[in-house]
C-alpha positions as a printed Julia matrix, in Angstrom:
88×3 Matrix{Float64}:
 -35.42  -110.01  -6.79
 -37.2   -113.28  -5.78
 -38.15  -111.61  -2.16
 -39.9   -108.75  -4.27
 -41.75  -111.93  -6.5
 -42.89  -113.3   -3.18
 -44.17  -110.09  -1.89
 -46.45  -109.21  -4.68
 -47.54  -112.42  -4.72
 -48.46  -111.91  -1.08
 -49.87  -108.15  -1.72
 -52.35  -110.39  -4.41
 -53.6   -113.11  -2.09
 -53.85  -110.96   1.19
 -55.37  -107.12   0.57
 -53.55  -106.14   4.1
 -50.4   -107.45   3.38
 -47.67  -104.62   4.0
 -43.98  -104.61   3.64
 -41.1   -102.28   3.35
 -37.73  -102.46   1.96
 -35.0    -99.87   1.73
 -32.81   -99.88  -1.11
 -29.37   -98.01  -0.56
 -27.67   -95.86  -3.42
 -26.2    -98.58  -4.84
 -29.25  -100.52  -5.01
 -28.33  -102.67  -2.52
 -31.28  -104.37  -0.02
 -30.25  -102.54   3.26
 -33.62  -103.94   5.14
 -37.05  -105.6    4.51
 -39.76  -105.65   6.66
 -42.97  -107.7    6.37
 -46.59  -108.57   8.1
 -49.36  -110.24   6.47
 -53.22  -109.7    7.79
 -53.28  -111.75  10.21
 -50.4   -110.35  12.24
 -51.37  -107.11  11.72
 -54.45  -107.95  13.05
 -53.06  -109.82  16.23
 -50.97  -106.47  16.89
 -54.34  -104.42  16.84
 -55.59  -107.19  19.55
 -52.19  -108.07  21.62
 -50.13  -105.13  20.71
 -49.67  -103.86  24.54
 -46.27  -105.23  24.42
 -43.93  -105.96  21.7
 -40.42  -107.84  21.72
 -37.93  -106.93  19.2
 -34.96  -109.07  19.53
 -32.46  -109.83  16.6
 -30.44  -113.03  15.99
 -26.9   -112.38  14.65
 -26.3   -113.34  11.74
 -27.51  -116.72  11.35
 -29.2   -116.89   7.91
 -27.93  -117.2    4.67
 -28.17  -114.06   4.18
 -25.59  -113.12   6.82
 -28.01  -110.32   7.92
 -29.71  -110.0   11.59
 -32.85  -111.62  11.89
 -35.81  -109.64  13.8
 -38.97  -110.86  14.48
 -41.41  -108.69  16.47
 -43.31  -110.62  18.86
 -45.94  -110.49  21.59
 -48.03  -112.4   23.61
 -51.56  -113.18  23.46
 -54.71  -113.49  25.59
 -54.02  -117.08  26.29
 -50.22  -115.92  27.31
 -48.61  -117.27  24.26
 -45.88  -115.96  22.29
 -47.53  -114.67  18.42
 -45.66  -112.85  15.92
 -46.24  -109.29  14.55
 -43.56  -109.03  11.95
 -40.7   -109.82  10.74
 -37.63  -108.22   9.24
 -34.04  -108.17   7.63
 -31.79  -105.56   8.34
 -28.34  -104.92   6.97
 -26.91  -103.82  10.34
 -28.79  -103.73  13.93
């Protein structure tokens, strides 16, 4: 799985790195989710409020789109994560 590739790569270059993927029980990718450092550490400062909103569909994948997003000190719009999911 080159998404799995990517992510230890990731887990290698950045010690705070997470991610999460749920495999069905036919070993099918039913989600991924995925934050490096830096997010994580912009939810620890901005985290107050968080926007989850999914786009339907649009990526090669077929599969909704989510990015989790808040808004900074300086009232812009930063991301805390991202993630795949199989169905909303």
């Amino acid at each position: 799985m080159m998404v799995m590739q990517q992510f230890l790569f990731m887990i290698a270059s950045d010690e705070n790195f997470y991610h999460a993927i749920e495999i069905d029980e036919n070993g099918v990718c039913r989600s991924l989710f995925w934050a490096d450092g830096r997010v994580r550490e912009m939810y620890q400062n901005f985290g107050d409020i968080v926007v989850f909103d999914v786009t339907y569909r649009t990526n090669t994948f077929l599969l909704p789109f989510a990015p989790f997003t808040g808004v900074n000190h300086h009232g812009q719009s930063t991301l805390f994560g991202c993630t795949l999911l199989l169905d909303e």
